[in-house]
TILUM-903394 format. One record per atom (N, C-alpha, C, O): residue number from 1; residue in one letter; chain; atom name; y, z, x. Coordinates in steps of 0.02 Angstrom, whole numbers, always signed. Atoms other than C-alpha are relative to their C-alpha. Example, Ala and Ser with C-alpha at 12.3 -4.5 7.8 and 13.67 -1.06 7.14 Angstrom:
<recs>
+-----+------+------+------+--------+--------+--------+
! pos ! code ! unit ! site !      v !      w !      u !
+-----+------+------+------+--------+--------+--------+
!   1 !    A !    A !    N !    -59 !     +0 !    +45 !
!   1 !    A !    A !   CA !   -225 !   +390 !   +615 !
!   1 !    A !    A !    C !    +60 !     +0 !    +45 !
!   1 !    A !    A !    O !    +59 !    +33 !    +97 !
!   2 !    S !    A !    N !    -59 !     -3 !    -42 !
!   2 !    S !    A !   CA !    -53 !   +357 !   +684 !
!   2 !    S !    A !    C !    +55 !    +37 !    -39 !
!   2 !    S !    A !    O !   +110 !    +45 !    -14 !
+-----+------+------+------+--------+--------+--------+
</recs>
This chain:
<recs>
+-----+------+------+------+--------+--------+--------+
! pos ! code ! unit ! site !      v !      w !      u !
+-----+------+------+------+--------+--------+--------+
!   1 !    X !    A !    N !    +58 !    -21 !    +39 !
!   1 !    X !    A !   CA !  +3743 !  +7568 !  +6424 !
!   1 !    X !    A !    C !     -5 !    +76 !     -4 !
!   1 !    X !    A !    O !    -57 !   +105 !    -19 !
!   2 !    X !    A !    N !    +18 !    -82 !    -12 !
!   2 !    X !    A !   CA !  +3778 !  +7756 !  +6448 !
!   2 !    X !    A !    C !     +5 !    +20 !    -66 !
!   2 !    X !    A !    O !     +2 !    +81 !    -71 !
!   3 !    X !    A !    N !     -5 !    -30 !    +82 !
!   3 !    X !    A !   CA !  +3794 !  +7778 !  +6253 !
!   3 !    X !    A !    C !    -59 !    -21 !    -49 !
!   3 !    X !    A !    O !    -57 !    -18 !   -110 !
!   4 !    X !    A !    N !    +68 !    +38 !     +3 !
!   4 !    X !    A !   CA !  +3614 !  +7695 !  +6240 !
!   4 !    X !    A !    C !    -62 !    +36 !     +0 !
!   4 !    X !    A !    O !   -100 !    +19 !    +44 !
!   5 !    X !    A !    N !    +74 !    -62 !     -4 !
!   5 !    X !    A !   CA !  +3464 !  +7826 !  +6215 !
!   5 !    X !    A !    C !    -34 !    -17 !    +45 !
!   5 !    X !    A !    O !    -31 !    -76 !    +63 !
!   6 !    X !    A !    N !    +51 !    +21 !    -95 !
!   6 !    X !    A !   CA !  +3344 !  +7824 !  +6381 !
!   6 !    X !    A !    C !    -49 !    -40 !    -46 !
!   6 !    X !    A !    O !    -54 !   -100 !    -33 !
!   7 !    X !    A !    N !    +43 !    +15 !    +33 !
!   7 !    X !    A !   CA !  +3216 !  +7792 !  +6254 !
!   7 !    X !    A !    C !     -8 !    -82 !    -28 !
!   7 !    X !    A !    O !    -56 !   -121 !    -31 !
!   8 !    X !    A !    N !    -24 !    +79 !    +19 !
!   8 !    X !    A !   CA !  +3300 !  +7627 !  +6192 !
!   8 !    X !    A !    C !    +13 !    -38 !    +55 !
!   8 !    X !    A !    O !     -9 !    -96 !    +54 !
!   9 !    X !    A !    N !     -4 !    +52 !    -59 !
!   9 !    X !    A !   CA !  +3357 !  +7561 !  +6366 !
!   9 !    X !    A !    C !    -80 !    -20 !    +26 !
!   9 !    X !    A !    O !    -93 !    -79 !    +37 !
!  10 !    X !    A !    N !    +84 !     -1 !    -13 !
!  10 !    X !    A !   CA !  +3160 !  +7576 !  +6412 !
!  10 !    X !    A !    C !    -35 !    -47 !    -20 !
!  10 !    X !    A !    O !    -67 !    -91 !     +8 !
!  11 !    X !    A !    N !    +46 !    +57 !    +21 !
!  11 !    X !    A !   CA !  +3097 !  +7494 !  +6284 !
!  11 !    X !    A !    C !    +32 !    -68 !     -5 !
!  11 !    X !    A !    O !     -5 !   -115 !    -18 !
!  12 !    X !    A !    N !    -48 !    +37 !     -5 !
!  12 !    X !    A !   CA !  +3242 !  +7376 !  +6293 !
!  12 !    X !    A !    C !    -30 !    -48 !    +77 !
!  12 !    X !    A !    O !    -56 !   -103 !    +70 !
!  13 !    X !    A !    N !    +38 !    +26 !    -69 !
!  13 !    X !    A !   CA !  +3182 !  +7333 !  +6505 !
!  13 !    X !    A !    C !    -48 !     +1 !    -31 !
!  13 !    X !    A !    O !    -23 !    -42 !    -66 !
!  14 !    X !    A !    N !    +92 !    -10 !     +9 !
!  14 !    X !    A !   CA !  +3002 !  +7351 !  +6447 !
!  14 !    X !    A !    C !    +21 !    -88 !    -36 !
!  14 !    X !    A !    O !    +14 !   -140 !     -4 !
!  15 !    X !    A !    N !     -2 !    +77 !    +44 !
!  15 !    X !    A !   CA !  +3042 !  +7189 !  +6319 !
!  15 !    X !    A !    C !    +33 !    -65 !    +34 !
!  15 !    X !    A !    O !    +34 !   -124 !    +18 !
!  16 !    X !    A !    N !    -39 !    +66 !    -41 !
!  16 !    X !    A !   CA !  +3146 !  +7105 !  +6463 !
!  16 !    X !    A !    C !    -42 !    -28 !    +45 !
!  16 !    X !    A !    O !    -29 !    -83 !    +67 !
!  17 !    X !    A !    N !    +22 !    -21 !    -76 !
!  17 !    X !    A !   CA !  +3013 !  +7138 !  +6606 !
!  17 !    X !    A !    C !    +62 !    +14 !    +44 !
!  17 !    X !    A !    O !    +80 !    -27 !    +87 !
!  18 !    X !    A !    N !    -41 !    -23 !    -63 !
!  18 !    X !    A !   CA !  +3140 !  +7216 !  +6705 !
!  18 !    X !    A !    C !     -1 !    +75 !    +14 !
!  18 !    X !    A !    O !    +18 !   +110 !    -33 !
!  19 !    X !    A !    N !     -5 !    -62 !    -35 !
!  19 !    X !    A !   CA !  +3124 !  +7386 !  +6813 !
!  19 !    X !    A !    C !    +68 !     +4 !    +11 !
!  19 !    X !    A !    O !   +107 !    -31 !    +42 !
!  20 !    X !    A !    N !    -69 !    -33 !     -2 !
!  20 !    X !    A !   CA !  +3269 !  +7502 !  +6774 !
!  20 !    X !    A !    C !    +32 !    +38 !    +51 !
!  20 !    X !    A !    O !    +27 !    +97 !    +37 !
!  21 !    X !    A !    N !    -36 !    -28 !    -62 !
!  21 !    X !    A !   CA !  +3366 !  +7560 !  +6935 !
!  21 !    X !    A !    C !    +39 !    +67 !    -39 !
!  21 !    X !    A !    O !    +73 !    +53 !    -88 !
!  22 !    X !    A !    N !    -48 !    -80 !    +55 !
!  22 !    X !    A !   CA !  +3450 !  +7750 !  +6854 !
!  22 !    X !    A !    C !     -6 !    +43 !    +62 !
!  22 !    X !    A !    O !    -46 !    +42 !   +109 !
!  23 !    X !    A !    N !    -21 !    -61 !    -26 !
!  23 !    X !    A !   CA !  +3521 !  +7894 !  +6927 !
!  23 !    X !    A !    C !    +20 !    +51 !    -22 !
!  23 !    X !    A !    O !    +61 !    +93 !     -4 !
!  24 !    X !    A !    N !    -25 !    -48 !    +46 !
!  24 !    X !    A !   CA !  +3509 !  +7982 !  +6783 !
!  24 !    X !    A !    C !    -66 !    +43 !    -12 !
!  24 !    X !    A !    O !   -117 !    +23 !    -41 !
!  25 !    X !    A !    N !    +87 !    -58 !    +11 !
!  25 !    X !    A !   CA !  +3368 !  +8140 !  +6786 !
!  25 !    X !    A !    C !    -21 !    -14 !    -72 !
!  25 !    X !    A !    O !    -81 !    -25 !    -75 !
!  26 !    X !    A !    N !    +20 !     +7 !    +66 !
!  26 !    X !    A !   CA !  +3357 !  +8116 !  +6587 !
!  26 !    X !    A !    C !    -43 !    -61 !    -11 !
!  26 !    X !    A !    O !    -96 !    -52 !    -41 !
!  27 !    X !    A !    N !    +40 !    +57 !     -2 !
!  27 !    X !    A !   CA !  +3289 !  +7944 !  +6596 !
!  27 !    X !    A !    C !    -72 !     -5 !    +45 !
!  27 !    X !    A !    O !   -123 !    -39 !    +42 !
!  28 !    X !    A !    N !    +72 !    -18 !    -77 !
!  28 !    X !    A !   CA !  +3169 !  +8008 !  +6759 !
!  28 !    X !    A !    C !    -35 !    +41 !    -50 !
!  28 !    X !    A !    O !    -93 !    +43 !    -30 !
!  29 !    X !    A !    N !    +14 !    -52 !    +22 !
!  29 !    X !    A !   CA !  +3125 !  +8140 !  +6627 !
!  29 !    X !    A !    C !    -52 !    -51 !    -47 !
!  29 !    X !    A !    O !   -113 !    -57 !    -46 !
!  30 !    X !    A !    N !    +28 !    +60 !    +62 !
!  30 !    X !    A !   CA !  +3096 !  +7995 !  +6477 !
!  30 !    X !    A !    C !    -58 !    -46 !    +27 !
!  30 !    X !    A !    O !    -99 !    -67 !    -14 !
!  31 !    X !    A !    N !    +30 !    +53 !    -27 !
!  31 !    X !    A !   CA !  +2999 !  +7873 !  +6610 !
!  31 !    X !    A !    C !    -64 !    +39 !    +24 !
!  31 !    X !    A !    O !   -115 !     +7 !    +10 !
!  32 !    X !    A !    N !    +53 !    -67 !    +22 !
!  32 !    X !    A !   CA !  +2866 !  +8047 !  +6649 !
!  32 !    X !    A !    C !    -43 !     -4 !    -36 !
!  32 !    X !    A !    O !   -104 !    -12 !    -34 !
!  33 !    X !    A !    N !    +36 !    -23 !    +78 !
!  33 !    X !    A !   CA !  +2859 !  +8079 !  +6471 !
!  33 !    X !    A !    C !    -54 !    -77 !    -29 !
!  33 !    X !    A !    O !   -104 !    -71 !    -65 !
!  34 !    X !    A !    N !    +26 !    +52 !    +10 !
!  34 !    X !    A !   CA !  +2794 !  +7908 !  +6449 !
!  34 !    X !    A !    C !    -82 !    -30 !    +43 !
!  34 !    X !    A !    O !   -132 !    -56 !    +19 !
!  35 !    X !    A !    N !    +65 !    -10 !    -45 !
!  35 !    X !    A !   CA !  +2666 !  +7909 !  +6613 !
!  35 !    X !    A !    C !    -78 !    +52 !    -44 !
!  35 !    X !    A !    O !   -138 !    +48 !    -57 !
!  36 !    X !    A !    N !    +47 !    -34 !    +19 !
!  36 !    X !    A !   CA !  +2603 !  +8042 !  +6545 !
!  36 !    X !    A !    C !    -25 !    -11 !   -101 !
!  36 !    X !    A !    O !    -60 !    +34 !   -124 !
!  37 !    X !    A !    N !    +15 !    +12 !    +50 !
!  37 !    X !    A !   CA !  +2572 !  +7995 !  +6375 !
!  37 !    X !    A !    C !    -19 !    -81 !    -28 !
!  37 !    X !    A !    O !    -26 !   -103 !    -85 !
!  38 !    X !    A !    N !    +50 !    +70 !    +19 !
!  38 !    X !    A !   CA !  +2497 !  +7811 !  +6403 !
!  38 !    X !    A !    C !    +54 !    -54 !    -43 !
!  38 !    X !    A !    O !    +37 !   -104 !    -75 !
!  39 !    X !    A !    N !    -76 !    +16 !    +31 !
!  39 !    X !    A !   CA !  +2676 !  +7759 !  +6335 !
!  39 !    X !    A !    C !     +8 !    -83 !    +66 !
!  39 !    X !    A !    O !    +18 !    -80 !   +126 !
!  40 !    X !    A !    N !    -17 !    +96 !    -52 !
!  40 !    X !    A !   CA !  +2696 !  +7541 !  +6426 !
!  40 !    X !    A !    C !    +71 !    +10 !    +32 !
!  40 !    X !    A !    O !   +108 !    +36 !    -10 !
!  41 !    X !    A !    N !    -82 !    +28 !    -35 !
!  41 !    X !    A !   CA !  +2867 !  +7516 !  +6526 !
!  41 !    X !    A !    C !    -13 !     -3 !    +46 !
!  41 !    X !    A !    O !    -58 !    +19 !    +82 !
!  42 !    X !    A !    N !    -18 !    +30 !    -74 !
!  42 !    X !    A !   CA !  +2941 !  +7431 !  +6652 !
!  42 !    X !    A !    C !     +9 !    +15 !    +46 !
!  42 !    X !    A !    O !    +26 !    -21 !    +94 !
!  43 !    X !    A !    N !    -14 !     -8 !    -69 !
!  43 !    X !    A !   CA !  +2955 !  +7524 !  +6767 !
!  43 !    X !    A !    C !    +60 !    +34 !    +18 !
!  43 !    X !    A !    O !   +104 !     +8 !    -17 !
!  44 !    X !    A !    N !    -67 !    -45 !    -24 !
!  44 !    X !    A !   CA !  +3108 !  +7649 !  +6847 !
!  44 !    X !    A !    C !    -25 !    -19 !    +84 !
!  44 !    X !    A !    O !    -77 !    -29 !   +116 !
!  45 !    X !    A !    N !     -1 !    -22 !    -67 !
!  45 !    X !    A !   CA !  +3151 !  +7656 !  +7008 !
!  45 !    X !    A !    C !    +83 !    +59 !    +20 !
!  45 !    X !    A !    O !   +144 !    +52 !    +15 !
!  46 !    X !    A !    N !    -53 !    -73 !    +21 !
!  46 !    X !    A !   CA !  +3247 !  +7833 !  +7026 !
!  46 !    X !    A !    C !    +38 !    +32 !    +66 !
!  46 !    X !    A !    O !     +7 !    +70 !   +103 !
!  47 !    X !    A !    N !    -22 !    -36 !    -47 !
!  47 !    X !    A !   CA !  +3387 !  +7881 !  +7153 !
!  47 !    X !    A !    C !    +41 !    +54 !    -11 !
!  47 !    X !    A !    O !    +95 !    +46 !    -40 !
!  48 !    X !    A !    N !    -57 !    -65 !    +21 !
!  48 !    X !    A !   CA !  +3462 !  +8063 !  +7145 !
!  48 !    X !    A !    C !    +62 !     -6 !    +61 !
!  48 !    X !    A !    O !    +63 !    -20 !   +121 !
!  49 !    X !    A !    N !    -69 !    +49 !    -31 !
!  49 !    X !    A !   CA !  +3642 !  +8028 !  +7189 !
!  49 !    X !    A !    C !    +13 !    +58 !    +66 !
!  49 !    X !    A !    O !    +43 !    +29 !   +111 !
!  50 !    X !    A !    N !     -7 !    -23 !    -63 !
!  50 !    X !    A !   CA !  +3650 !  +8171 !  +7335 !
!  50 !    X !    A !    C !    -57 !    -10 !    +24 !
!  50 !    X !    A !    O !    -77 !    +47 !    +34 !
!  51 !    X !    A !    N !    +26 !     -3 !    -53 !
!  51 !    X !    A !   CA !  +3520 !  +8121 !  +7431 !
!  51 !    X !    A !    C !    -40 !    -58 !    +11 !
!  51 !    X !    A !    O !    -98 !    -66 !    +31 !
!  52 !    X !    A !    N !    +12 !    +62 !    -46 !
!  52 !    X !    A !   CA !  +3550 !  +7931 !  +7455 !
!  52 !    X !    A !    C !    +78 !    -34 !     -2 !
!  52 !    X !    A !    O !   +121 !     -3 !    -33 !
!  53 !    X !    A !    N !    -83 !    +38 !    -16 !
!  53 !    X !    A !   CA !  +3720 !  +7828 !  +7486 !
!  53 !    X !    A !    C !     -7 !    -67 !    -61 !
!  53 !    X !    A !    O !    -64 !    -81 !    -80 !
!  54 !    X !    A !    N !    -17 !    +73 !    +44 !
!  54 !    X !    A !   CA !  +3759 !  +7669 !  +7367 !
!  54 !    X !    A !    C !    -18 !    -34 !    +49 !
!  54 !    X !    A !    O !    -74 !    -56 !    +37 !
!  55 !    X !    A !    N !    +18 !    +52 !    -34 !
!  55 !    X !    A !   CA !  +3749 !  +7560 !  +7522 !
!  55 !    X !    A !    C !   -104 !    +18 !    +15 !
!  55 !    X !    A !    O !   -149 !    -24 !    +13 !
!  56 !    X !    A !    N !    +68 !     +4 !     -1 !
!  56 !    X !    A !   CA !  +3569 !  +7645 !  +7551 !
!  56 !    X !    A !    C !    -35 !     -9 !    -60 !
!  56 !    X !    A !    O !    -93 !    -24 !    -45 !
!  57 !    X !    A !    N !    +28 !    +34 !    +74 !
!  57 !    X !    A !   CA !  +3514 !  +7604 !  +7347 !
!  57 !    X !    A !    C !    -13 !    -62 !    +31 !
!  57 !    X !    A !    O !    -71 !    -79 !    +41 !
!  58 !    X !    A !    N !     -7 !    +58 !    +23 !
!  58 !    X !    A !   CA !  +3581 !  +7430 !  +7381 !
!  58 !    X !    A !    C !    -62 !    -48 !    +49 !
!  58 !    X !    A !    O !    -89 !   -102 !    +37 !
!  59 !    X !    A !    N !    +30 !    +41 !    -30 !
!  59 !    X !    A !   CA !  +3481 !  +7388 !  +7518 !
!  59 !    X !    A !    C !    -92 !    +22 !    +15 !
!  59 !    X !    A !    O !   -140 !    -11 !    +34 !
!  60 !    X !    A !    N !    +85 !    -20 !    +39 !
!  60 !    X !    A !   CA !  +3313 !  +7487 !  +7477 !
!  60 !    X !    A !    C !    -21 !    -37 !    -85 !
!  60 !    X !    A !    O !    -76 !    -52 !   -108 !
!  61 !    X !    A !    N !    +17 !    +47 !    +79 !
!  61 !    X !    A !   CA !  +3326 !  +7398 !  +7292 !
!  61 !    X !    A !    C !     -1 !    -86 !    +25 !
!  61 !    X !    A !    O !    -20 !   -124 !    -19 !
!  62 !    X !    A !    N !    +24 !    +60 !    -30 !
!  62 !    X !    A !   CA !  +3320 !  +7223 !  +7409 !
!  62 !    X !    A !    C !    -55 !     -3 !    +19 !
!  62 !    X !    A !    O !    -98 !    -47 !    +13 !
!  63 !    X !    A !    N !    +71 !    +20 !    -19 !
!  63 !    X !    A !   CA !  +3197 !  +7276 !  +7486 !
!  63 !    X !    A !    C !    -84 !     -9 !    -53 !
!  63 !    X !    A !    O !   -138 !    -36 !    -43 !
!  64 !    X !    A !    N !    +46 !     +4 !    +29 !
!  64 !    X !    A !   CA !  +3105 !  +7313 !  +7334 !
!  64 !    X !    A !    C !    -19 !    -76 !    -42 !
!  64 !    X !    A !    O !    -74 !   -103 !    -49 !
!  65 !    X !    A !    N !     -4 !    +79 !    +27 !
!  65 !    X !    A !   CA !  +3160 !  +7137 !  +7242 !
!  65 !    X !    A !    C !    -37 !    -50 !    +35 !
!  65 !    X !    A !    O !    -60 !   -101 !     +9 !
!  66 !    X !    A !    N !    +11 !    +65 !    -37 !
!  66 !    X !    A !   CA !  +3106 !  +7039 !  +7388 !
!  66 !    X !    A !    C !    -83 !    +17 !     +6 !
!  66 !    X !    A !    O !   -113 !    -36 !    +16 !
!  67 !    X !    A !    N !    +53 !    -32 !    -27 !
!  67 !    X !    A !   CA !  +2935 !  +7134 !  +7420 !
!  67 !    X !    A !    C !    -55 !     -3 !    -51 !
!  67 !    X !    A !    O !   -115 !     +4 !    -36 !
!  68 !    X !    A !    N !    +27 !     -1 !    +57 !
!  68 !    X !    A !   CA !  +2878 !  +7120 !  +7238 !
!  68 !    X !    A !    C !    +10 !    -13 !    -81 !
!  68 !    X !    A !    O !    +62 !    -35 !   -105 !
!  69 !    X !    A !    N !    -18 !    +47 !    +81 !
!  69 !    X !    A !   CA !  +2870 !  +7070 !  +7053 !
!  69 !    X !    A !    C !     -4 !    +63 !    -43 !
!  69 !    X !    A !    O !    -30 !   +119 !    -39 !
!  70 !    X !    A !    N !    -26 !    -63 !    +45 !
!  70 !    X !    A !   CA !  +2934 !  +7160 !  +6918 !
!  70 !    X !    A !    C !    -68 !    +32 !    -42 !
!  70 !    X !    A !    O !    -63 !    +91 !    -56 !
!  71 !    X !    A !    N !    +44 !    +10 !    +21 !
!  71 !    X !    A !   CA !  +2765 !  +7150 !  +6834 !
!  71 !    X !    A !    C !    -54 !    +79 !    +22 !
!  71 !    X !    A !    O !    -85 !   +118 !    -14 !
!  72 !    X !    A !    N !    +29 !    -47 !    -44 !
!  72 !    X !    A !   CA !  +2695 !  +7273 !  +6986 !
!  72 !    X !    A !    C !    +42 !    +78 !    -18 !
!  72 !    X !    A !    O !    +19 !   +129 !     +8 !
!  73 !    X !    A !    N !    -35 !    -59 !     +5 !
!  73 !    X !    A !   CA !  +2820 !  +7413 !  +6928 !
!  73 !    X !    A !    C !    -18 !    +32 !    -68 !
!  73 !    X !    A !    O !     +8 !    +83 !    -89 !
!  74 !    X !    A !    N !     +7 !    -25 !    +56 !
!  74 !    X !    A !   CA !  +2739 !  +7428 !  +6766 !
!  74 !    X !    A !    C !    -35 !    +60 !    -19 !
!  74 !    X !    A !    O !    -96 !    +58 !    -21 !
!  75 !    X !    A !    N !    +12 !    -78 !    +22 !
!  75 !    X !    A !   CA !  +2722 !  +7621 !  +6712 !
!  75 !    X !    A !    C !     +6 !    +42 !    +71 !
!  75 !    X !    A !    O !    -18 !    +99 !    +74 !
!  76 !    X !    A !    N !    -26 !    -31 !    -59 !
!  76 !    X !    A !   CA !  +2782 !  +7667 !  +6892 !
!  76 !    X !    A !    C !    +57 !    +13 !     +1 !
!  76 !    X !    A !    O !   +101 !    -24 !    -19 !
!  77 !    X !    A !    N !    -88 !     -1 !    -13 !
!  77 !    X !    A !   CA !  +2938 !  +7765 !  +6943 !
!  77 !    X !    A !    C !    -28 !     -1 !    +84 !
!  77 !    X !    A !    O !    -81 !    +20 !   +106 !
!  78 !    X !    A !    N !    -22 !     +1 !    -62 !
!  78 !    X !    A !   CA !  +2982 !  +7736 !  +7121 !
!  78 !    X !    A !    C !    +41 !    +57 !    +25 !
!  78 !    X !    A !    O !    +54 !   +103 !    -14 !
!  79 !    X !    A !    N !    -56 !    -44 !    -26 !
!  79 !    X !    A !   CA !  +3096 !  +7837 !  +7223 !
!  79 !    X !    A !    C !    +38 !    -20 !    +58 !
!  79 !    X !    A !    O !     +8 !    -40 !   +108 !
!  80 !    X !    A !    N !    -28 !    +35 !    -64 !
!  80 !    X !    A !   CA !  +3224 !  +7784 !  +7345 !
!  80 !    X !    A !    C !    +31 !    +69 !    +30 !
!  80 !    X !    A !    O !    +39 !   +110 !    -15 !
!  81 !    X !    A !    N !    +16 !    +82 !    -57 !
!  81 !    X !    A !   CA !  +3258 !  +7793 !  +7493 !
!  81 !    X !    A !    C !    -58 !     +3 !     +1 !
!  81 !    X !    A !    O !    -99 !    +43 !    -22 !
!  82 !    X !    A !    N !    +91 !    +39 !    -25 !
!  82 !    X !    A !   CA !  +3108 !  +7704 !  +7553 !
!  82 !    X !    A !    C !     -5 !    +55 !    +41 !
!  82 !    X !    A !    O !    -49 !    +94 !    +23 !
!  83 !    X !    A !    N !    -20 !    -16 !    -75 !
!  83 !    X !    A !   CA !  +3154 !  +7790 !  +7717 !
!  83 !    X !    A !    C !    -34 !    +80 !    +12 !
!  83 !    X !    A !    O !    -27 !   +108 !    +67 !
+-----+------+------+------+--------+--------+--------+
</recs>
């Protein structure tokens, strides 16, 4: 999906209910611009790639799956790690 406008994957999860996992600042930028402008989506949850591991994503994004419904992420970005 990296050839996919942030704008379109968004509203793309927003129409799936699904919170978008990215590690891309442009999309953290797009998911903002949207907070702040009363703009609906699903939800981000945003890790900047130096300062968490893949195995720490995989098992902070469990914890978030198991802990809650996608429903609860709506117009929230998260940030991992939890930790």
């Amino acid at each position: 999906m990296s050839t996919v406008a942030d704008p379109l994957l968004l509203d793309r999860a927003t129409e799936l209910g699904r919170v978008l996992f990215t590690q891309d600042d442009d999309l953290l930028r797009e998911a903002r611009f949207r907070q702040q402008s009363g703009i609906r989506f699903a939800g981000v949850i945003y890790a900047h790639q130096l300062n968490v591991t893949v195995g720490e994503c995989i098992e902070d994004l469990e914890i978030v799956a198991g802990a809650s419904e996608p429903a609860e992420g709506i117009n929230r970005v998260e940030y991992l790690p939890l930790k």
